[in-house]
C-alpha positions, 0 to 999 in steps of 0.5 A: 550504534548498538546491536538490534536485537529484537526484545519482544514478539512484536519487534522483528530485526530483519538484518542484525548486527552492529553498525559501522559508521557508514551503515545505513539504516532504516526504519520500517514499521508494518502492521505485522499483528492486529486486522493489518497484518495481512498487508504487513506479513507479505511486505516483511516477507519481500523485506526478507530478500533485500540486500545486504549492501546498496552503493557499497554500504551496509544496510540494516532494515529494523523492522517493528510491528505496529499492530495496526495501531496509529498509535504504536506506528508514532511510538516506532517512528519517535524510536527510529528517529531518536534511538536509531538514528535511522536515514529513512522510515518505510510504512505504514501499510495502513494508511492510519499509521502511516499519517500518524508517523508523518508529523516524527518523520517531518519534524526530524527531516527525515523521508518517509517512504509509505506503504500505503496511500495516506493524504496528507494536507498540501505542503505537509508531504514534504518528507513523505513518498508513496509506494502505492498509487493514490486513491484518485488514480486507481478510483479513476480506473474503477470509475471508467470501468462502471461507465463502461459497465452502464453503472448509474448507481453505487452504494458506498461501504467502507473503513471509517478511518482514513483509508475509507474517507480518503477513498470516498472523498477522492472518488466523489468528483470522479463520480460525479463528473461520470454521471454516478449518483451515490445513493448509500453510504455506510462504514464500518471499523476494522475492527469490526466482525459482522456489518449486517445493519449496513449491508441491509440498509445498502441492499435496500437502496437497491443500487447498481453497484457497491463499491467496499473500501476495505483491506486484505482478507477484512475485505471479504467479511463486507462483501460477503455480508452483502451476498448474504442479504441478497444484493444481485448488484456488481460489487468493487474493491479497492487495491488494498484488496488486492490479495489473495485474503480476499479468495481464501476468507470471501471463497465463493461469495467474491466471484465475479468481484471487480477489483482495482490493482497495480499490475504486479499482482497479474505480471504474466496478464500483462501484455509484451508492451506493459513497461513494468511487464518484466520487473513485475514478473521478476517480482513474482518469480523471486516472491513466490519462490520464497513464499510459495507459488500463487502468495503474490501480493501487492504490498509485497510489491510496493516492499520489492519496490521500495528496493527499486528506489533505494538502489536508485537514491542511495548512490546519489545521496552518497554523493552529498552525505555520509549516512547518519548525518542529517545531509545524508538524509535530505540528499536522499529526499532530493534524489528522490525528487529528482530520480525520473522515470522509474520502472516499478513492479507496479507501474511507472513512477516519476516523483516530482518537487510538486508530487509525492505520488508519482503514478498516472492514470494509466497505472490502475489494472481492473481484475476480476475474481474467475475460479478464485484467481485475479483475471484482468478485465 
C-alpha cells in the first residue's frame, strides 16, 4: 500500500508510513473544520495516543476531516474502502455524517464504529457500532430527572438534521408515558448565528423546562438566546453538550444548566462502586496530560474507547483473517458481536447480534453547570 501522506489541510495522517501486509488500517473521519469541530479536535486529540501495534500488528489510523458535511464524510468513507483498503471506519462524530458513511461501510463489508449516536433503520446496522449511548438512553436519564424535578411542561429546540429528530422522536414516548406535554417545538441549522424568533416563540409558550438538542460550543448560541429573552424556566442539554464549549462560549448565561453525560467526563464524581470509575479516570489523567488539565471531553472519551474495542476485537479476528482481507474484516464485526461485558470510560458495554448500541439505562449521568464546571446532580 502507498505511503499516507496528508495532501491537504483538511486531510490529517495520525500514523504515517508504508504498510506491510499485515498492517492494519483504519479509517477515521471526523468533523475536524466547520460547526462539528468541537467534538472532532477532542476526539483527534485522544486518537493522538493510540498505540502503534495491537495483537502484535502494526496499526495505521488515516484520519481526514470531514468538515461536518455529510457529503464529504461519503467522499472519506468511498476513499477508505476503495483506495485504502481499510479493515474498519471510525466516525463520524455528527450524526449526519456518520448515516451518510453507512450505506459505503455496509456495501463494502466493512464495520463502522461511529462516534456518534446515528439511527439507522431495523437490519441496516449490520456493520455499524456505536461509541456513544443512544438517544433513548440518555433521554431516559433526563426524563426521570424532570419527573423528579415536578416538570409538567418542556419546549423542545433543536438541530434540524438527524441528531435533532432522532433525539425528539425517541424522547417523545418517554415523555409521554412521565406525564410531559410538549408544548413548542422549534429547530434551528447548525449553521445558524442567531435563533431569536424560536426562542420568542418557546418563551411565549411559557413552559416549565427547555430541552436544546444541539452540539459542543453550538449548543451555548440557543441557550443563551433563551436567557436573553427572558425564560426563568429550567433548561436541558443533551450529551453532545457535554463539554466544556458549553462553558467557555455559554459563560454565565449556562449556569444552573442540566446536562445528560456519559460518565467519563466527571471520573472523579464517581462513586468507589461506579464499574467504569477506574478506566474513566485513567482516561482523564492520560487526556488531560496531553492536552491540558480541565479539556476532558466526552467524544474524546468515546475515541479512548474505541481503543478499548480494538485491543479486544483484533486478537480475536487475528484468529480468523489476515488484516486486509474481506475475512479479516467480518471476524472483526463477529467479535464485536461476541466480545461481552466491556468496561468503557463511559459505562458498561455489551453489544449483541440483535444490538448495535450496547449501553443500558443505567449508563446516563445527570450534570449540572455550578461555577463553570460539570457537578453530578
Amino acid at each position: 500500500m502507498k505511503a499516507v501522506k496528508t495532501l491537504v489541510a483538511l486531510a490529517i495522517t495520525a500514523l504515517s508510513s508504508t504498510a506491510a501486509l499485515a498492517d492494519i488500517n483504519i479509517g477515521v473521519s471526523l468533523a475536524l473544520t466547520g460547526p462539528g469541530s468541537g467534538l472532532g479536535i477532542p476526539m483527534q486529540n485522544q486518537f493522538k495516543l493510540f498505540p502503534q501495534t495491537i495483537g502484535g500488528e502494526k496499526v495505521n489510523l488515516i484520519i481526514l476531516d470531514d468538515a461536518t458535511d455529510p457529503g464529504k464524510g461519503a467522499a472519506n468513507a468511498r476513499r477508505f474502502v476503495t483506495e485504502d483498503k481499510v479493515d474498519m471506519i471510525i466516525g463520524s462524530c455528527i450524526t449526519a455524517v456518520a448515516a451518510a458513511m453507512s450505506d459505503i461501510a455496509t456495501e463494502a463489508g466493512t464495520v463502522q464504529l461511529t462516534g456518534s449516536p446515528v439511527g439507522l433503520p431495523p437490519g441496516k446496522d449490520k456493520w455499524v457500532f456505536r461509541l456513544p449511548q443512544s438517544n433513548t438512553v440518555m433521554g431516559h436519564a433526563v426524563v426521570e430527572h424532570m419527573k423528579k424535578q415536578g416538570i409538567k411542561t418542556i419546549g423542545f429546540l433543536g438541530y434540524t438534521d438527524a441528531y435533532g429528530e432522532q433525539w425528539l422522536k425517541e424522547s417523545a414516548p418517554l415523555l409521554e408515558k412521565a406525564g410531559i406535554k410538549v408544548v413548542a417545538t422549534e429547530r434551528f441549522a447548525r449553521t445558524d448565528t442567531g435563533v431569536t424568533p424560536q426562542a420568542l416563540k418557546i418563551t411565549s409558550a411559557n413552559p416549565d423546562a427547555v430541552l436544546i438538542v444541539a452540539s459542543g460550543s453550538g449548543a451555548a448560541m440557543p441557550h443563551m438566546a433563551m436567557i436573553e429573552r427572558g425564560y426563568k424556566g429550567k433548561i436541558y442539554q443533551t450529551h453532545a453538550a457535554a463539554t466544556q464549549d458549553l462553558m467557555r462560549v455559554g459563560g454565565k448565561s449556562v449556569e444552573g444548566a442540566f446536562v445528560v453525560s456519559g460518565p467519563a467526563v466527571i471520573a472523579e464524581q464517581l462513586p468507589d462502586s461506579h464499574p467504569s470509575k477506574a478506566v474513566a479516570i485513567d482516561f482523564v489523567q492520560k487526556y488531560e496530560k496531553s492536552v491540558g488539565a480541565g479539556l476532558r471531553n466526552q467524544f474524546a472519551g468515546h475515541a479512548y474507547d474505541a481503543q478499548i474495542v480494538l485491543e479486544k476485537v483484533i486478537p480475536m479476528a487475528l484468529k480468523k483473517g489476515k488484516p486486509g482481507t474481506p475475512e479479516f474484516r467480518a471476524a472483526l464485526r463477529d467479535s464485536m458481536e461476541t466480545m461481552g461485558r466491556t468496561i468503557f470510560s463511559h459505562g458498561v458495554m455489551n453489544w449483541t447480534p440483535s444490538d448495535h448500541w450496547g449501553f443500558t439505562n443505567e449508563t446516563g449521568v445527570m450534570l449540572k453547570v455550578v461555577d463553570g464546571k460539570f457537578r453530578v446532580e
